[in-house]
Biopython code that builds the backbone (N, CA, C, O; Angstrom):
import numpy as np
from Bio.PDB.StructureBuilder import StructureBuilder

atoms = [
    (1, "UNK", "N", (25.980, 170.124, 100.380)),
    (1, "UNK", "CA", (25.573, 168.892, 99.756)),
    (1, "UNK", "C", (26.683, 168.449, 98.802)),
    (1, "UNK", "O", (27.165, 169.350, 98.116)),
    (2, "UNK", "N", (27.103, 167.388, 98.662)),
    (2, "UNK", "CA", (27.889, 166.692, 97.700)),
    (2, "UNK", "C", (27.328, 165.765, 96.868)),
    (2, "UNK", "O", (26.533, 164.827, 96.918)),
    (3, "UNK", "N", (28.424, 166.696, 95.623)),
    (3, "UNK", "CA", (27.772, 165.899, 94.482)),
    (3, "UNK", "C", (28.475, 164.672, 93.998)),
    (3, "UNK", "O", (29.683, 164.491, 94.153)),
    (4, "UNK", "N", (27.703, 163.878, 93.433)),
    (4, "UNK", "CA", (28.330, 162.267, 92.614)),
    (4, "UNK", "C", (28.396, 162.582, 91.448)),
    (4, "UNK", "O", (27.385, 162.432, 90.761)),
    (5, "UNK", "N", (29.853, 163.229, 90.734)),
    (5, "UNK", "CA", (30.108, 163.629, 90.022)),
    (5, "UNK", "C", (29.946, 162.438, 88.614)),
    (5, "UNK", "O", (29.639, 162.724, 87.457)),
    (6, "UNK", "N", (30.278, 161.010, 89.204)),
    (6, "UNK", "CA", (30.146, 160.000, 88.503)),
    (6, "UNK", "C", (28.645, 159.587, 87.693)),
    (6, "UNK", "O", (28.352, 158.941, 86.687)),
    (7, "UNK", "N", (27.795, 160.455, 88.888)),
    (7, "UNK", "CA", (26.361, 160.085, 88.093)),
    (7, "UNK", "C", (25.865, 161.064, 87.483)),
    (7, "UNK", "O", (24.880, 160.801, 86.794)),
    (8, "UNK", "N", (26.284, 162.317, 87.506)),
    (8, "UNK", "CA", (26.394, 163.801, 86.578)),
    (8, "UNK", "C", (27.010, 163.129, 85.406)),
    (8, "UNK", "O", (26.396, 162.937, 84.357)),
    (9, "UNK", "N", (28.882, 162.595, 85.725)),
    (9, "UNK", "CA", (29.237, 162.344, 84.004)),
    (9, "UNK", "C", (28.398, 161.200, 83.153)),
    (9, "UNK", "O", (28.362, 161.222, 81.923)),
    (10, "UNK", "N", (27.716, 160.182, 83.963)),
    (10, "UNK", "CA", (26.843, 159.245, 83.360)),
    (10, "UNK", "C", (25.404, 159.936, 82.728)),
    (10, "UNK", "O", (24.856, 159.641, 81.666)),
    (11, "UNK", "N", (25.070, 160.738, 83.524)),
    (11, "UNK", "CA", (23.754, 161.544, 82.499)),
    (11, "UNK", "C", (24.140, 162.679, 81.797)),
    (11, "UNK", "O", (23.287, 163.434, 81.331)),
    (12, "UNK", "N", (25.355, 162.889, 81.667)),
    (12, "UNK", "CA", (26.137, 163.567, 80.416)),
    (12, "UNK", "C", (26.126, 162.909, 79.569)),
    (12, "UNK", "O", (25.395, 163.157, 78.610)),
    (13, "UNK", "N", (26.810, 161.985, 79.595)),
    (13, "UNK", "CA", (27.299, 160.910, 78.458)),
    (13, "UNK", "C", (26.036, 160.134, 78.117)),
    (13, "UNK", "O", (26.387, 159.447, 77.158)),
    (14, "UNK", "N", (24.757, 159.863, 78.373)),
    (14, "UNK", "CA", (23.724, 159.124, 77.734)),
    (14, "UNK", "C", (23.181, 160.396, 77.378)),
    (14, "UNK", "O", (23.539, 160.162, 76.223)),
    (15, "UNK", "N", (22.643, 161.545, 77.286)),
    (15, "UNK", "CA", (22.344, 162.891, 76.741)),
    (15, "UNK", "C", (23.354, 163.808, 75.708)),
    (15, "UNK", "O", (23.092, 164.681, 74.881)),
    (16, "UNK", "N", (24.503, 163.250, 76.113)),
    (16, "UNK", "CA", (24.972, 163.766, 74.673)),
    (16, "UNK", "C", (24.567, 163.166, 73.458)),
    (16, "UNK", "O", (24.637, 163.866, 72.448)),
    (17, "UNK", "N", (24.019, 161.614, 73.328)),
    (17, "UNK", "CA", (23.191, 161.413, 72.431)),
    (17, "UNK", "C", (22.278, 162.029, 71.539)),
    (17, "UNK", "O", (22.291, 161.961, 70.310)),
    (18, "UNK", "N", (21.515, 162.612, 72.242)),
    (18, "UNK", "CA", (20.475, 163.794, 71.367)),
    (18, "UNK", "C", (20.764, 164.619, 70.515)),
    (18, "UNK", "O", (20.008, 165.142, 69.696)),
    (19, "UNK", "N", (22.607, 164.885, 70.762)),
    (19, "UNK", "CA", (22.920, 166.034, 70.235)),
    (19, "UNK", "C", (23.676, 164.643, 69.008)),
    (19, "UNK", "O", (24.394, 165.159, 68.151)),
    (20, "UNK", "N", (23.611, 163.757, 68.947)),
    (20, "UNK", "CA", (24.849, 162.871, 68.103)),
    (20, "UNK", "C", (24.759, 163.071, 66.258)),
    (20, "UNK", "O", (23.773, 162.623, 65.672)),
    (21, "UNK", "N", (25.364, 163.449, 65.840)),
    (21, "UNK", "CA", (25.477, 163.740, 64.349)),
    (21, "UNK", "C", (26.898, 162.453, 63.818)),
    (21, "UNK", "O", (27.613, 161.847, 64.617)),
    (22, "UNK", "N", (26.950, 162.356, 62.462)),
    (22, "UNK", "CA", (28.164, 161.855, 62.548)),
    (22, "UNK", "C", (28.529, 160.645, 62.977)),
    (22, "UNK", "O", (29.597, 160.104, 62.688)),
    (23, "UNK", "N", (27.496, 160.090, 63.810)),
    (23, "UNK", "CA", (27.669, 158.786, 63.990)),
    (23, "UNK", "C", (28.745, 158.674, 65.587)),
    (23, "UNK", "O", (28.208, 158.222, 66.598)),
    (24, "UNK", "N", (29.954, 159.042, 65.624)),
    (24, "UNK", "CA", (30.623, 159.229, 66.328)),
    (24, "UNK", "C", (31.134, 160.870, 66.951)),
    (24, "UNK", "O", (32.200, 160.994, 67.552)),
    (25, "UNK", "N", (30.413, 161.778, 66.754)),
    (25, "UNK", "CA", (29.987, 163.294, 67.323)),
    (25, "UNK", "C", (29.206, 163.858, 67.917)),
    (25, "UNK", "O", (28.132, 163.286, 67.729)),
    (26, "UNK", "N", (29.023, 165.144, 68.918)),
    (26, "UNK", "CA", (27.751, 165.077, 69.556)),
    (26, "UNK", "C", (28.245, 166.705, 70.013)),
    (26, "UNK", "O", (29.372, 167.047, 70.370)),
    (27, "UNK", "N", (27.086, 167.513, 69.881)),
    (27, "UNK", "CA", (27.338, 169.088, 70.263)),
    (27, "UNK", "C", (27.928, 168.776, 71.746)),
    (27, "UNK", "O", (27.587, 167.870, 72.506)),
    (28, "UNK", "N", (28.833, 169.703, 71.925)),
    (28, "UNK", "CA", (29.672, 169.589, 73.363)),
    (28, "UNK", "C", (28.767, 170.957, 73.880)),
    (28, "UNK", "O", (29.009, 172.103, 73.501)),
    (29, "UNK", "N", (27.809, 170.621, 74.711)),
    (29, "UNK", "CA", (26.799, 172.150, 75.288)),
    (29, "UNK", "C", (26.438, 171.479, 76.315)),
    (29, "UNK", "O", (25.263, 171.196, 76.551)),
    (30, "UNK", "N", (27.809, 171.027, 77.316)),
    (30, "UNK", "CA", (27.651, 170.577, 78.445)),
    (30, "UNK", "C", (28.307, 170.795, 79.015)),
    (30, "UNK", "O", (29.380, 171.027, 78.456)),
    (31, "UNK", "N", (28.290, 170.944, 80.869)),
    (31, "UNK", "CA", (29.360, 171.644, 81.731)),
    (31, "UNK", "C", (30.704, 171.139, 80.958)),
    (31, "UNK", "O", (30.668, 170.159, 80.215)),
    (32, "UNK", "N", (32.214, 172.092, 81.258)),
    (32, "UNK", "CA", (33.073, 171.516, 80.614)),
    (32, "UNK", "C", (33.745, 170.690, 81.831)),
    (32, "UNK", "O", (34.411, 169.722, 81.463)),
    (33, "UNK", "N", (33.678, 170.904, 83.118)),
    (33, "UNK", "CA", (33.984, 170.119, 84.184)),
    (33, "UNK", "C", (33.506, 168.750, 83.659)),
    (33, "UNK", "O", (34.362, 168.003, 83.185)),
    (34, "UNK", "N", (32.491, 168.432, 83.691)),
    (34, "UNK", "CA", (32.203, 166.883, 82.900)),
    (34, "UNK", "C", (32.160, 166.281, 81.759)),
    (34, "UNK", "O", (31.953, 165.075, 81.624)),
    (35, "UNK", "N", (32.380, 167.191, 80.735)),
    (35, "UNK", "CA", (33.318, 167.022, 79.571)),
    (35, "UNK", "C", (34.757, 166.340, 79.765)),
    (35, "UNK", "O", (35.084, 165.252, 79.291)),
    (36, "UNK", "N", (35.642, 167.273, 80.634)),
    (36, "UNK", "CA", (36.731, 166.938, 81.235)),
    (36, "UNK", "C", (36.936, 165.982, 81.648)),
    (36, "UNK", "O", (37.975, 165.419, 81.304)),
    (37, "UNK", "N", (36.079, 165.377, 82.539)),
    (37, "UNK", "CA", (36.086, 164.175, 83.823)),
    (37, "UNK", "C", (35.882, 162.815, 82.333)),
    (37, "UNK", "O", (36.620, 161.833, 82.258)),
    (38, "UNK", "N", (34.946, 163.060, 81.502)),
    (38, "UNK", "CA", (34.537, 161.851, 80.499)),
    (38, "UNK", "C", (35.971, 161.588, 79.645)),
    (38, "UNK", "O", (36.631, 160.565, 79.464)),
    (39, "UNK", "N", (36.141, 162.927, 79.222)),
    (39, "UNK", "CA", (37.480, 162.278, 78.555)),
    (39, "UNK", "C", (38.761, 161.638, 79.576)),
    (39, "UNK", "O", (39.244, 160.533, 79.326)),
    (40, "UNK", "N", (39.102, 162.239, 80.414)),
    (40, "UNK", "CA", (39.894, 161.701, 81.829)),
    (40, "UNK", "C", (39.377, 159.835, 81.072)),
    (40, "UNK", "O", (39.945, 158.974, 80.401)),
    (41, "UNK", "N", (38.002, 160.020, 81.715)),
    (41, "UNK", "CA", (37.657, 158.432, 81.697)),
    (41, "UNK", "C", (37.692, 157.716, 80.608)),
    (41, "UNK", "O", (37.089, 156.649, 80.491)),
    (42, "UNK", "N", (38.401, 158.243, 79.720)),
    (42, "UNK", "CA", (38.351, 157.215, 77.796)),
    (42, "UNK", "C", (37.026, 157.711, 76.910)),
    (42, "UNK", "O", (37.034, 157.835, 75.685)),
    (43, "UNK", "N", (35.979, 157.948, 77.710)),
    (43, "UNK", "CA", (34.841, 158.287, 76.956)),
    (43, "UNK", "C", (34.622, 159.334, 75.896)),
    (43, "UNK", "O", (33.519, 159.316, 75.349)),
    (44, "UNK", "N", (35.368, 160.113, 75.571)),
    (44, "UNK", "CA", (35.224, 161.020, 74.648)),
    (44, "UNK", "C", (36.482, 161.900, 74.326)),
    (44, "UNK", "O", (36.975, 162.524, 75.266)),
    (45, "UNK", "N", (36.985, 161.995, 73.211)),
    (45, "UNK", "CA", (38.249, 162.956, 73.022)),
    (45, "UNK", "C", (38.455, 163.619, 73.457)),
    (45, "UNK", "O", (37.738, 163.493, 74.450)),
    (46, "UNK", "N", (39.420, 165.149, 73.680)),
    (46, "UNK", "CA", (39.697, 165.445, 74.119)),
    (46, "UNK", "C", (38.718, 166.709, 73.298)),
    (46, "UNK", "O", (38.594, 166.990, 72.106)),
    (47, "UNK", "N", (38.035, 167.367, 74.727)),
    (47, "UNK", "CA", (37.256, 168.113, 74.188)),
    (47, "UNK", "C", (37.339, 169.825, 73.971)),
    (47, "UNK", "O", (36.468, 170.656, 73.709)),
    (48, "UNK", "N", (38.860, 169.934, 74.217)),
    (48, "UNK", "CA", (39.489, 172.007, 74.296)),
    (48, "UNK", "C", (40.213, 171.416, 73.329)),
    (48, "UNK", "O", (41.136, 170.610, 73.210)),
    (49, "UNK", "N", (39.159, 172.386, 72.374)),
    (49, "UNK", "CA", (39.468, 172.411, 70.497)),
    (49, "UNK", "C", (38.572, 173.055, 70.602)),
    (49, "UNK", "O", (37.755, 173.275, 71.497)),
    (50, "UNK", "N", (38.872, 173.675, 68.751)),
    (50, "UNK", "CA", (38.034, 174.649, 68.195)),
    (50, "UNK", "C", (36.819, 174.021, 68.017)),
    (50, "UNK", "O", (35.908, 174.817, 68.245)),
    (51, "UNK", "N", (36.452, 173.001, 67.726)),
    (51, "UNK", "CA", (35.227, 172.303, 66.998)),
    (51, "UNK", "C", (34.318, 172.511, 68.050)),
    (51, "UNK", "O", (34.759, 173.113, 69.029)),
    (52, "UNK", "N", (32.970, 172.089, 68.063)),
    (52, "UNK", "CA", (31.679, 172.962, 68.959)),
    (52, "UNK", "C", (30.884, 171.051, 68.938)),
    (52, "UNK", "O", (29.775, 170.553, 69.135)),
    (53, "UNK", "N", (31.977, 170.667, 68.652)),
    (53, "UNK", "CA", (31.666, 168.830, 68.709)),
    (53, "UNK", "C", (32.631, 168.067, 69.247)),
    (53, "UNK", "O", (33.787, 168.129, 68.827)),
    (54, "UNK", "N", (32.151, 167.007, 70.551)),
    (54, "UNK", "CA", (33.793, 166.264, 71.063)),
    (54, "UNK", "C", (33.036, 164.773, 69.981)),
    (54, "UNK", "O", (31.964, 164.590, 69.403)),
    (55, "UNK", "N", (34.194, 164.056, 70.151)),
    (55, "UNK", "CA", (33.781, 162.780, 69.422)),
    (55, "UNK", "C", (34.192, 161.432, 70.750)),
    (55, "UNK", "O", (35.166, 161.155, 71.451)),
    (56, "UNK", "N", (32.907, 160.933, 70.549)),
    (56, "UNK", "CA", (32.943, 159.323, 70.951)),
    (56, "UNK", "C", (33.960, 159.076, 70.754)),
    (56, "UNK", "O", (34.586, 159.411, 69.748)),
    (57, "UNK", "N", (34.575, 158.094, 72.143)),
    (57, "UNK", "CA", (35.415, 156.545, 71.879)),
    (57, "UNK", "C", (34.823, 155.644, 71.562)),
    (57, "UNK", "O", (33.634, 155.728, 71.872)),
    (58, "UNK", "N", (35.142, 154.638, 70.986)),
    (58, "UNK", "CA", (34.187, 153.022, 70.848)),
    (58, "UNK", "C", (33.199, 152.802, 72.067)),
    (58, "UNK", "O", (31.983, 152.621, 72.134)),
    (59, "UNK", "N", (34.346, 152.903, 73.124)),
    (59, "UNK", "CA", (33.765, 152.535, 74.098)),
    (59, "UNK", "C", (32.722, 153.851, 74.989)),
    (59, "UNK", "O", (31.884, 153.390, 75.765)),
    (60, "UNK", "N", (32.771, 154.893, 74.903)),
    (60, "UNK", "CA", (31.863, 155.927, 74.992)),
    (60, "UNK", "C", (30.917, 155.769, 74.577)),
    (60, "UNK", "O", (29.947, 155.971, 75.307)),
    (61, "UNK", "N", (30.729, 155.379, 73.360)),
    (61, "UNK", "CA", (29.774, 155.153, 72.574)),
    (61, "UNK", "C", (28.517, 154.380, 72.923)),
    (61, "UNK", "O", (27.316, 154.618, 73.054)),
    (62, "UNK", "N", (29.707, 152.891, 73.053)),
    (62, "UNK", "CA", (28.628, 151.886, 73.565)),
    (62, "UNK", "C", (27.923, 152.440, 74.974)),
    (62, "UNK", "O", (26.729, 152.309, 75.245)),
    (63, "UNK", "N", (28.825, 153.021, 75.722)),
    (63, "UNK", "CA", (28.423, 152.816, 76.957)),
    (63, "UNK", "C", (27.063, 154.352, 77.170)),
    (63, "UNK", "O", (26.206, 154.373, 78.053)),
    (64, "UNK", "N", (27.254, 155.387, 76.153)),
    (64, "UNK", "CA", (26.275, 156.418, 76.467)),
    (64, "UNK", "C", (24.993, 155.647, 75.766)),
    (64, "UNK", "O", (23.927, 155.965, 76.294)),
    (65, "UNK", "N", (24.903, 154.906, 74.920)),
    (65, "UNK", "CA", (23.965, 153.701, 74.033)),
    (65, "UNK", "C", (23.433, 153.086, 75.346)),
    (65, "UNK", "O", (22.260, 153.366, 75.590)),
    (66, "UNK", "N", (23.991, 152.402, 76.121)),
    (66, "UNK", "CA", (23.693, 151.888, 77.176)),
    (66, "UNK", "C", (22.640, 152.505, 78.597)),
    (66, "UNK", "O", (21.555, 152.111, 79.024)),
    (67, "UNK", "N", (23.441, 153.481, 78.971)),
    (67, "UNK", "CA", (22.733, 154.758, 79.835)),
    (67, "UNK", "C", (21.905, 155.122, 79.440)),
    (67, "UNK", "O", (20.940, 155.238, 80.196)),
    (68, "UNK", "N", (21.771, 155.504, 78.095)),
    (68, "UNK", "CA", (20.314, 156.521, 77.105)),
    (68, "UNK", "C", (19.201, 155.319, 77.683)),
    (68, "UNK", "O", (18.326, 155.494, 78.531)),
    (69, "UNK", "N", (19.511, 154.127, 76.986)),
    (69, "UNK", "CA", (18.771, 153.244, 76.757)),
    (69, "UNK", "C", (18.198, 152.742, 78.314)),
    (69, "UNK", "O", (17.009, 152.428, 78.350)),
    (70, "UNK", "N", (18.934, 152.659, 79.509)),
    (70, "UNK", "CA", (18.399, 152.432, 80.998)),
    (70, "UNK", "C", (17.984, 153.571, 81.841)),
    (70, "UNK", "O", (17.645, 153.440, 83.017)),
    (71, "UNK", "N", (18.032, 154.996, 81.032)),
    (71, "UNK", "CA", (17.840, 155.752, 81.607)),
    (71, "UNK", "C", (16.558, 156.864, 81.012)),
    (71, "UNK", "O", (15.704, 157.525, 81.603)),
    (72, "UNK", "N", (16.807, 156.742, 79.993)),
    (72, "UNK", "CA", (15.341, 157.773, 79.354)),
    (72, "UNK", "C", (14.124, 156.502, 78.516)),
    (72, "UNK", "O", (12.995, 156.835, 78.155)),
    (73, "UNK", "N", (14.716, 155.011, 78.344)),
    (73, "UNK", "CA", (13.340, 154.518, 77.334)),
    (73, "UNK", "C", (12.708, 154.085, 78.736)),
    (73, "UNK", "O", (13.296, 153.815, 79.783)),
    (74, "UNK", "N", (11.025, 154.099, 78.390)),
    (74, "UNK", "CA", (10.116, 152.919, 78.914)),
    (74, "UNK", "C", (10.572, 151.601, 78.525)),
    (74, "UNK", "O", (11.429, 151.347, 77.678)),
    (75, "UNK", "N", (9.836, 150.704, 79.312)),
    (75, "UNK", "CA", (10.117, 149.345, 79.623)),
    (75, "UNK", "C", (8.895, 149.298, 78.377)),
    (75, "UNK", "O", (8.228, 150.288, 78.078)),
    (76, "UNK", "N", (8.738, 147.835, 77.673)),
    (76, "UNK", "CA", (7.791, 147.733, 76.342)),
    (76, "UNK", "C", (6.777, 146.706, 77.072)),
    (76, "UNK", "O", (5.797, 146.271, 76.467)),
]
sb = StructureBuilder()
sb.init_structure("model")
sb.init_model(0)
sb.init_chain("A")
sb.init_seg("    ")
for serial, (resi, resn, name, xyz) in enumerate(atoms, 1):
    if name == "N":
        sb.init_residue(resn, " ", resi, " ")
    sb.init_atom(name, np.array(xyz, "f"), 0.0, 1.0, " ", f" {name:<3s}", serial, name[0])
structure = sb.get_structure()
């Protein structure tokens, strides 16, 4: 079976939310293969460092804001 790695790093990146402290931080306790692939894509710093937190880009940001929001709320 093959995976869509693109829709793994998209429910990475709207779930690292939960973990978000800092405003622009978020516990990195996610495969590091898609850690990897997000930063590749602008979405998040570079995440092989000591810290046990990668940090949002602007645009990471908005866009895991985005995913969270079409992907885990009910409709009102």
């Amino acid at each position: 079976m093959a995976l869509d790695t693109d829709k793994i790093d998209e429910a990475v990146l709207a779930l690292l939310l939960l973990t978000r402290h800092d405003h622009w931080r978020a516990w990195k306790g996610f495969d590091w293969d898609a850690l990897s692939r997000l930063h590749n894509k602008g979405m998040i710093a570079d995440p092989v460092n000591k810290a046990k937190s990668v940090v949002f880009t602007e645009e990471g940001l908005q866009c895991a804001e985005e995913l969270f929001r079409v992907m885990f709320t009910k409709p009102d």
